[in-house]
C-alpha positions as CSV (number, residue, x, y, z in Angstrom):
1,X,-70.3,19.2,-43.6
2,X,-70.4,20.1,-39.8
3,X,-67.4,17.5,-39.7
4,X,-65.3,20.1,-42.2
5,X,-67.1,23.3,-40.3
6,X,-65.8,22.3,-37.2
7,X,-62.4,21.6,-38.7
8,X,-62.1,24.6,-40.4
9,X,-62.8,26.8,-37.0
10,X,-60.1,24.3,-35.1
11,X,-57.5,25.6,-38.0
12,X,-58.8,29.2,-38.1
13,X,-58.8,29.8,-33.9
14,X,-54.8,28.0,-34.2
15,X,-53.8,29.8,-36.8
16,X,-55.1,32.8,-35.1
17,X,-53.3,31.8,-31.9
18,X,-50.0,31.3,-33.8
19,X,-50.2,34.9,-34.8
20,X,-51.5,36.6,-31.5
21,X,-48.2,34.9,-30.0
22,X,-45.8,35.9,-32.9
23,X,-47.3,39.6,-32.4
24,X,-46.6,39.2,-28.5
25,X,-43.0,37.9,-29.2
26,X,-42.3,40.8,-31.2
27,X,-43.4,43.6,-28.9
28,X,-41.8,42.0,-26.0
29,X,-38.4,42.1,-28.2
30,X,-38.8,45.8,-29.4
31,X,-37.9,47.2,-26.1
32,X,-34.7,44.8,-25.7
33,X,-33.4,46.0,-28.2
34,X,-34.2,49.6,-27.2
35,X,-33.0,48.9,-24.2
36,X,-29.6,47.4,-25.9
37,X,-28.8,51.0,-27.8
38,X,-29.2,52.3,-25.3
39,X,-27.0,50.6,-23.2
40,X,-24.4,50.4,-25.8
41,X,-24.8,54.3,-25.5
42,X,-24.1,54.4,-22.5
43,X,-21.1,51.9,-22.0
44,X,-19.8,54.6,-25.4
45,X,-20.1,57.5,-22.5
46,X,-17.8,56.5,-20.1
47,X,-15.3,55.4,-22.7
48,X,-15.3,58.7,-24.1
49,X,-14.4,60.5,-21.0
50,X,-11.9,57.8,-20.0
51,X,-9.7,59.3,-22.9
52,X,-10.7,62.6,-21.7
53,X,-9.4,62.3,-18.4
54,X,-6.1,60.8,-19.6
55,X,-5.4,63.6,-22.4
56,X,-5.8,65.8,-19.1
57,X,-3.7,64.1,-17.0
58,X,-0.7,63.9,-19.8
59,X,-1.5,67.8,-20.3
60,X,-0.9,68.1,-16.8
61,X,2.1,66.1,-16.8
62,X,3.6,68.0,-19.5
63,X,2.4,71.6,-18.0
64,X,4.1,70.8,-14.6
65,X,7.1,69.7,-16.2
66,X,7.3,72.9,-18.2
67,X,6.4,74.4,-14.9
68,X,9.4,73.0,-12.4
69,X,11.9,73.8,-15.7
70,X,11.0,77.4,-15.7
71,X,11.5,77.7,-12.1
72,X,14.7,75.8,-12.5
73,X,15.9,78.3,-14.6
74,X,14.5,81.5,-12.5
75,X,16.2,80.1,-9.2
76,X,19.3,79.9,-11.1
77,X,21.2,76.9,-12.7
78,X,24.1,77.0,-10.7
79,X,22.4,77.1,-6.9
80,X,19.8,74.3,-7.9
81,X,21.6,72.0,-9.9
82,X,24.1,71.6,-6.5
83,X,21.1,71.2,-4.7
84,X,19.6,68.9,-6.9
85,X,23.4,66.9,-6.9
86,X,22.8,66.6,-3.1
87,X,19.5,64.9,-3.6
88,X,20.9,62.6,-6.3
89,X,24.2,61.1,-4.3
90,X,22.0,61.3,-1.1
91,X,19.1,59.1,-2.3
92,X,21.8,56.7,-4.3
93,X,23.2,56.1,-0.3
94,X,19.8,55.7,0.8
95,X,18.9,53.3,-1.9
96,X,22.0,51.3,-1.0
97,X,21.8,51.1,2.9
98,X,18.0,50.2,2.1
99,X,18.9,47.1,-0.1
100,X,22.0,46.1,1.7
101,X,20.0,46.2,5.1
102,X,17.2,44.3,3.7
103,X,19.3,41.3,2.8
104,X,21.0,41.6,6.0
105,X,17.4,39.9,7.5
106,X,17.7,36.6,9.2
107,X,15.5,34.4,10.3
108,X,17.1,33.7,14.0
109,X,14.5,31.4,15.2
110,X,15.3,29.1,12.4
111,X,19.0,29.8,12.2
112,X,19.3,29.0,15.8
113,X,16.8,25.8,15.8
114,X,19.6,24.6,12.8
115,X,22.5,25.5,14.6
116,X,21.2,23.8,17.7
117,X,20.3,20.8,15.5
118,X,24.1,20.7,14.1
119,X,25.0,20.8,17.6
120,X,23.5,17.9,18.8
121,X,24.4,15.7,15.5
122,X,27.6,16.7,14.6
123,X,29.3,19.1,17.0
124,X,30.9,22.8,16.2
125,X,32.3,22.0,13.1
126,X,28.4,21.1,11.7
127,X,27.5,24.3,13.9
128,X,30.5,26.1,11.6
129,X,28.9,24.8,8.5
130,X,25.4,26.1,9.0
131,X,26.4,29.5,10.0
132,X,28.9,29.7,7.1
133,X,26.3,28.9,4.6
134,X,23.9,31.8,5.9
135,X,23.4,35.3,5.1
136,X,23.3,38.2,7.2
137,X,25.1,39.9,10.3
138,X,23.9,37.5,12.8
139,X,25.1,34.6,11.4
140,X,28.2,36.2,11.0
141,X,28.8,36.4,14.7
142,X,27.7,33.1,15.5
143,X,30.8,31.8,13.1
144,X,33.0,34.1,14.6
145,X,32.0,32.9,18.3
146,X,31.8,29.0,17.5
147,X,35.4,29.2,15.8
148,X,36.8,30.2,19.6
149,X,35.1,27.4,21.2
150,X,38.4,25.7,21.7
151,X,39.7,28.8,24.0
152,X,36.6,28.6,26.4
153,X,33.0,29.7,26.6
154,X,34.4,32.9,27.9
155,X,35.9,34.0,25.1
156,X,33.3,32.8,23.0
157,X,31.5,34.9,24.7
158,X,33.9,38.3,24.1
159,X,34.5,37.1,20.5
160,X,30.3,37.2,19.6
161,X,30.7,41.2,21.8
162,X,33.3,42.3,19.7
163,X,32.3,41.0,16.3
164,X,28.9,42.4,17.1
165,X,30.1,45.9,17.4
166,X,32.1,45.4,13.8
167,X,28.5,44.2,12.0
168,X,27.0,47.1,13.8
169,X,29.7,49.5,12.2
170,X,29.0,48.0,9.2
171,X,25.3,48.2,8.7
172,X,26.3,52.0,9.8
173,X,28.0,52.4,7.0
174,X,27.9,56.0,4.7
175,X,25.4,56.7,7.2
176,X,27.3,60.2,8.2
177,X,27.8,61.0,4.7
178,X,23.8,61.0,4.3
179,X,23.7,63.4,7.2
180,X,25.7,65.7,4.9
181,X,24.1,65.6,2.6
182,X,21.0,66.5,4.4
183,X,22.9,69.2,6.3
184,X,24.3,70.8,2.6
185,X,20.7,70.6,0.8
186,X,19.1,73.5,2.9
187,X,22.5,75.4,3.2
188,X,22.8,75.3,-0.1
189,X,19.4,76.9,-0.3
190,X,19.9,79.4,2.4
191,X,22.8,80.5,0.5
192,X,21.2,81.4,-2.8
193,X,18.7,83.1,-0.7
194,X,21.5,85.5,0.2
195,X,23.1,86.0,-3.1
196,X,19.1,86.3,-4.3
197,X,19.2,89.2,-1.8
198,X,22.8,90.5,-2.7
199,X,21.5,90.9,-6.1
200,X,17.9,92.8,-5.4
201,X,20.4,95.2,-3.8
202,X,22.5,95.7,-6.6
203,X,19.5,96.4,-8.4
204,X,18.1,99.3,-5.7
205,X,21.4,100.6,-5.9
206,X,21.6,100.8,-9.8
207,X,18.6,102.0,-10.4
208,X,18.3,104.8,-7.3
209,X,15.0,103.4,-6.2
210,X,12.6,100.6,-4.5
211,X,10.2,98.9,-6.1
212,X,8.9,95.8,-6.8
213,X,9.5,94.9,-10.2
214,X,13.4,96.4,-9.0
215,X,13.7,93.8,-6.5
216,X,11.5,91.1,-7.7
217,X,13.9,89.0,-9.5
218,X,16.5,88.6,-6.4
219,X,13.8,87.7,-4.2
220,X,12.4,85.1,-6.5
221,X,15.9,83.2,-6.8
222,X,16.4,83.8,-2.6
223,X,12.7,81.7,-2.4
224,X,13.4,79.2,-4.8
225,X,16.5,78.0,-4.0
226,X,15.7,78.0,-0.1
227,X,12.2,75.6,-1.3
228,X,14.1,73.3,-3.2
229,X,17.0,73.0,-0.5
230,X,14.0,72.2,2.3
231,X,12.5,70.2,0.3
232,X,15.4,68.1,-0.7
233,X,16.2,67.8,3.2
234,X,13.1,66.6,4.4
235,X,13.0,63.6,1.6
236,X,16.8,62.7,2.6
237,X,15.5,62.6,6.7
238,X,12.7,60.6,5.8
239,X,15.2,58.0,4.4
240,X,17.2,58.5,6.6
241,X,15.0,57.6,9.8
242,X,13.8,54.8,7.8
243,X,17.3,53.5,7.6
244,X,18.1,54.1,11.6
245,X,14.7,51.8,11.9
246,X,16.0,49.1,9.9
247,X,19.5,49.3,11.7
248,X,17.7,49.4,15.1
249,X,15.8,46.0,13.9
250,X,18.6,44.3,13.3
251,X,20.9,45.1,16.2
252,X,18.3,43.9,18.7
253,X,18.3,40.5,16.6
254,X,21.6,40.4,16.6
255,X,21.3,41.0,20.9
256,X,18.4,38.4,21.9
257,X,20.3,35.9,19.0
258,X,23.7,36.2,20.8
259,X,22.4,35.4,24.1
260,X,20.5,32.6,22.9
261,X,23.9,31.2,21.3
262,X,25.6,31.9,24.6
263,X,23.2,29.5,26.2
264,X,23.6,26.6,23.6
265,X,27.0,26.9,23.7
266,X,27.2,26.7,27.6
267,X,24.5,23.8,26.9
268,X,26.8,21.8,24.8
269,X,29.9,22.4,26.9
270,X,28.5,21.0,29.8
271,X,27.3,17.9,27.9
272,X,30.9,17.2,26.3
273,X,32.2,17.5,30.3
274,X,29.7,15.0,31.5
């Protein structure tokens, strides 16, 4: 009987430990999954405004648009659209010098280490092929001044001074005509300013009187077409000195690499003597 007693308390104090665990298990899950909503709250938040912020940015998009066509039209189609012409052919030059220039790039160190190479190994006409099957200015003017190595180092040495002042004119190219158009942008401007003021004139005249709703109107176009003329100026001479940068890269390449050919050549002409 104590044997069964004794079993039955052994049973009743597990079974009672099962449960007390269970219980703890549970209470210690109730706040995860509290603390889950409100997580998934709170990851709902930011989502929520995410879409706010971009229905405000496309409503600002759309309001500024609606904002630069009005003005458009108040500084008068005629004055602005020019304007806006020069900006258009002005970048398409700048786009072009800017692409043209960056292919123009060489790598001299390598180009001469190759030509210097061919020179060794197979003479000018391996020099010739190197240079011919490179891009770019500089190799350019090492082909031209290798091909005259039969008539002397000295006029090797005219030939690579000459040619470099036709790749120079070259990378110059349509330069001047995106000084005009940075010159017409703001006269442009400065123009409708003065037909803007012709025309608040007229008005005064007309109507026998100055006020400000009189003269308002001629003064707005005068502003607006003299902000859109700067405007388009300053964006052309930032291009613009951006392209006299790259152009100013590339001729001193084209200097320190044609005095290094000068020296190989000179090199390799005394070794043929010897």
């Amino acid at each position: 009987m104590k044997k069964i007693f004794a079993t039955l308390t052994v049973l009743a104090m597990f079974s009672f430990g099962s449960v007390a665990v269970m219980a703890q298990d549970a209470a210690e899950a109730a706040p995860v999954a509290e603390e889950v909503t409100v997580d998934s709250a709170a990851v709902e938040a930011p989502v929520v405004e995410a879409e706010e912020v971009v229905e405000e940015a496309e409503g600002g998009v759309v309001a500024l648009h609606k904002t630069l066509k009005t003005k458009f039209i108040e500084g008068g189609a005629g004055f602005m659209a020019a304007t806006l012409i020069c900006l258009v052919f002005g970048l398409a030059l700048c786009i072009e010098r800017i692409i043209y220039l960056s292919l123009s790039k060489t790598n001299t160190k390598a180009l001469l280490a190759e030509v210097e190479k061919a020179l060794k190994n197979g003479g000018i006409e391996a020099a010739l092929e190197v240079c011919r099957n490179t891009r770019g200015p500089v190799a350019s003017i090492f082909y031209q001044g290798l091909s005259r190595y039969s008539e002397g180092v000295d006029v090797v040495e005219k030939t690579v001074a000459s040619y470099g002042g036709v790749q120079l004119g070259l990378l110059e190219k349509n330069l001047s005509w995106i000084s005009l158009f940075i010159s017409i942008a703001p006269s442009l401007g400065f123009l409708g300013t003065i037909i803007g003021m012709i025309q608040a004139f007229d008005k005064i005249q007309q109507v026998g009187d100055i006020s400000a709703t009189v003269v308002a109107g001629g003064i707005k176009v005068a502003l607006l077409t003299t902000l859109l003329g700067l405007i388009i100026a300053i964006i052309l001479q930032v291009f613009y000195n951006y392209i006299l940068s790259l152009i100013e890269g590339l001729v001193n390449e084209m200097e320190d690499s044609s005095i290094s050919l000068l020296d190989l050549v000179v090199e390799y002409d005394a070794a043929q003597k010897k």
